[in-house]
N, C-alpha and C positions, 0 to 999 in steps of 0.2 A: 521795549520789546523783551518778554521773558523769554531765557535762557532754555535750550531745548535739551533736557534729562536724556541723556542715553543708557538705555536701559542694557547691561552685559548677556546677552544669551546663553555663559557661561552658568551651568547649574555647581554650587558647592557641594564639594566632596572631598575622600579623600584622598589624597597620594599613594602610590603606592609606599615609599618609602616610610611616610606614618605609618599605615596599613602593617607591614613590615613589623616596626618599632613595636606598636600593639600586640601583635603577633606574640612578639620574642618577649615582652613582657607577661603577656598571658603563660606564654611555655614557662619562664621560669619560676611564677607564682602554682603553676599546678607541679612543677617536679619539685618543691620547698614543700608544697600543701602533702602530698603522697605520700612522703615518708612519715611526717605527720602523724596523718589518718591510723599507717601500719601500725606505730607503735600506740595510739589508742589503741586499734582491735586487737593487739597482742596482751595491752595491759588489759583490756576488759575479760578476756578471755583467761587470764592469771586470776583476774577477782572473783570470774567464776567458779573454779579450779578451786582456790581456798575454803570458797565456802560449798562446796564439795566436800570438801577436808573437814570442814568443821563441823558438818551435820554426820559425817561418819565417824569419828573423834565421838562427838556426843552418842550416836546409836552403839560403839564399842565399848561405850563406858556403862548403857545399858545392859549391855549382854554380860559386862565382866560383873556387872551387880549382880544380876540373876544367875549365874554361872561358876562366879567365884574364878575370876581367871579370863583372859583375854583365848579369843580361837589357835590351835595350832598354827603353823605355817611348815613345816616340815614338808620336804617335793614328796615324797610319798607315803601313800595311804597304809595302816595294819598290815595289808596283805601284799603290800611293795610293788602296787599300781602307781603310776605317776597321777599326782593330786595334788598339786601345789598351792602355796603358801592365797597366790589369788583366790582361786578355785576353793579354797578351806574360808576365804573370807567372805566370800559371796554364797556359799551355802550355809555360814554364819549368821549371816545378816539377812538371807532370803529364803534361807532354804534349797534345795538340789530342785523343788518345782515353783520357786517365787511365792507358798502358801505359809510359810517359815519353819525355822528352823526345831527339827525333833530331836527331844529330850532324849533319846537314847541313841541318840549320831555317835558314830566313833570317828565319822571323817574318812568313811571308805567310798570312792570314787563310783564303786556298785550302788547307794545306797542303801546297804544293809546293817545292820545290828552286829554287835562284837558275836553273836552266833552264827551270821552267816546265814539264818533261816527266816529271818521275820526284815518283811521289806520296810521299809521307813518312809518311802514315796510310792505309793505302788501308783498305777495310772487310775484306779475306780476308790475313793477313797472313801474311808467310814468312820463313821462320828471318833470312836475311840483314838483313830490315827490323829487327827482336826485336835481335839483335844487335849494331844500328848503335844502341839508346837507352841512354840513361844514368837513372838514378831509376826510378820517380818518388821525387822529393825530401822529399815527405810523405807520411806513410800516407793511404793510399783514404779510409778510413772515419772520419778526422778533419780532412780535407783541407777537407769545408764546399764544394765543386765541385759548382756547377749551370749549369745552361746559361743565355744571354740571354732565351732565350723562355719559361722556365722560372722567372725573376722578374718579367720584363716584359711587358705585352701584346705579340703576336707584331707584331701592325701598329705599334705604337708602334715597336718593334726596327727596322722595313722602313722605316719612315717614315726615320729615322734613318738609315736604307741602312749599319746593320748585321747580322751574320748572327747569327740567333733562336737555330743550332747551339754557335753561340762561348761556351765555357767560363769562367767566371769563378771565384775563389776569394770566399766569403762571411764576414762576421765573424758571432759568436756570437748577435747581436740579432732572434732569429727572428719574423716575426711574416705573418700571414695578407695575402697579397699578391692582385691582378686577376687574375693569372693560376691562380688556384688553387690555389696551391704554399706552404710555409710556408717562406720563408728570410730570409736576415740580408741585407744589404746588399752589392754588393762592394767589396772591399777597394781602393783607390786606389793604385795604385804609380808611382812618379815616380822614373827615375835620375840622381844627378847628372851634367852636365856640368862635369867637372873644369879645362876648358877656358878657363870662364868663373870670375868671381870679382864679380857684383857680385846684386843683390837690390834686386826695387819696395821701395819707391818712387823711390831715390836715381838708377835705372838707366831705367824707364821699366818699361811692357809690353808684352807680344811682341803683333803685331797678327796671327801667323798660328799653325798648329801648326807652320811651318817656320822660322820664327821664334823666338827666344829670348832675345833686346834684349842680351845681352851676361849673363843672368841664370844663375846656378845649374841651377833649375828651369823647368821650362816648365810654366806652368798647362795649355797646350793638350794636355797627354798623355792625361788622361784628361774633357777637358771635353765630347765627345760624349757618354758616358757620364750626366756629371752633367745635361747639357741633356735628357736621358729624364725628370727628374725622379723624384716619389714613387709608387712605382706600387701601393702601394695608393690613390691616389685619383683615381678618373676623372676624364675630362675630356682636351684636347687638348694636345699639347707646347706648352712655352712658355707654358701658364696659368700667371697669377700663385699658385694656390692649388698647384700644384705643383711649385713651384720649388723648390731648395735655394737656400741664403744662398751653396751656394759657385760658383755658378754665375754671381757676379762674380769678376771675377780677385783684385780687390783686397783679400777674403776670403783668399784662398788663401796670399796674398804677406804679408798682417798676419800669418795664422797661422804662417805657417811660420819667419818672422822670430826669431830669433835677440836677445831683448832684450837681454842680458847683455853682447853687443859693444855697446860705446856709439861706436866712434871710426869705424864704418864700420857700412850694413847689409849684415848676414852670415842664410843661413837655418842651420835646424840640417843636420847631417851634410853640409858639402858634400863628402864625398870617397866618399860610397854612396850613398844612397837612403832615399828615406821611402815609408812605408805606411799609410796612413790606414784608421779606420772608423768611420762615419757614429754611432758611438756608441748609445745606449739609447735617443733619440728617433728613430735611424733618418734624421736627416736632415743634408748634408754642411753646415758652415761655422758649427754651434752652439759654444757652449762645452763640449757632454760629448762630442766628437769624441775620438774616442784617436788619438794618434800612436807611434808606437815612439820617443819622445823623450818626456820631461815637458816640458809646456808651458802657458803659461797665455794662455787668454784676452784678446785686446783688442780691446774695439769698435769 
């Protein structure tokens, strides 16, 4: 007599307590995987950032052939409008209307000619103006050019008694700004004075932007700019929640410092120019600051 199979009505599955196990192993492979991920998009967004760097690097080494000399950076203009050291590199490299940059620029915030009478961007332009420009020094369309009022509140700009029009070059770190505009930060440009030879602390700090204590760099090149603060976050200038770190000098002068000379302080490149950008937190005088030098950090 064959043996009568009983068949379990029991369907296989799983426990909760597997179920569970699975669970809490999934949870800890995706909080292991996440931090991961961030520091990829953080590094890819630095490899961006450099070679940002590099193709302006190259375009400045253009302008300093054809020009004999790297752009100003001084915060203000001939006639002592605020125009800073950004602002003089982005109408370097682009021009004050992105058509490039005119042979007879003095770097006045109007843009006019050292006479004050003949416009150098006027809005209807004509063959002779077209021309007299050289560049633009970067492509348009990866250039990262927006205007002041176009990252910043327009009043914050005016407050500031700069003009909202004034064109800046941005770095890669794009993110949702007051003005309702999505950009990166801009870029800080400082040129050396080769004139000088000494570096804060050892030298002192300049107490004006016409000032320069005998130093390399001048932090007042573009320190109107950083006194705007963060403008994604409201509130009035000069709030402490909107401040950068670098909007002390002595930020400015620690980082740029030159640690590897021990016998004197020295910044990096005193014989061109530095470029900064406020890096992946978007904010000036942290440690993930890029410069077009490697540099490290001191508190």
């Amino acid at each position: 007599m064959k043996p009568i199979i009983r068949q379990s009505n029991k369907n296989g599955a799983f426990t909760i307590i597997e179920l569970l196990t699975v669970m809490s192993i999934i949870v800890i492979l995706i909080g292991l995987l996440v931090p991961a991920l961030n520091r990829v998009r953080i590094y890819a967004k630095e490899v961006r950032q450099r070679a940002q760097f590099h193709s302006m690097d190259a375009a400045l080494e253009l302008f300093n052939n054809e020009f004999d000399g790297y752009p100003p950076s001084s915060a203000m203009d001939p006639i002592g409008e605020t125009y800073c050291g950004a602002m003089k590199l982005c109408e370097a490299m682009m021009g004050q209307d992105m058509l490039g940059f005119h042979t007879n620029s003095v770097y006045r915030e109007d843009g006019m000619d050292v006479t004050g009478n003949y416009d150098l961007y006027p809005p209807t332009l004509d063959p002779d103006n077209l021309k007299a420009r050289k560049g633009p020094f970067l492509p348009l369309e990866s250039a990262n050019a927006y205007t002041m009022g176009e990252i910043y509140p327009t009043a914050d700009v005016q407050q500031a008694q700069i003009d909202p029009c004034s064109f800046v070059l941005c770095d890669v770190y794009t993110r949702e700004m007051r003005s309702g505009q999505k950009t990166g930060m801009p870029i800080l440009y400082y040129k050396a004075n080769t004139a000088n030879n000494l570096h804060y602390p050892t030298s002192g700090l300049p107490s004006g932007p016409n000032e320069d204590a005998g130093n390399v760099y001048n932090y007042y090149d573009n320190h109107d700019l950083v006194y705007l603060g963060k403008p994604w976050i409201p509130g009035t200038l000069g709030q402490l929640e909107k401040r950068h770190s670098l909007v002390d000098p002595v930020r400015f002068y620690k980082s740029t410092k030159n640690y590897k000379i021990t016998t004197a302080d020295r910044p990096y490149r005193v014989d061109s120019y530095i470029l900064l950008s406020a890096g992946y937190d978007n904010e000036y005088g942290t440690a993930d600051d890029i410069f077009n030098f490697d540099w490290k950090y001191m508190p």
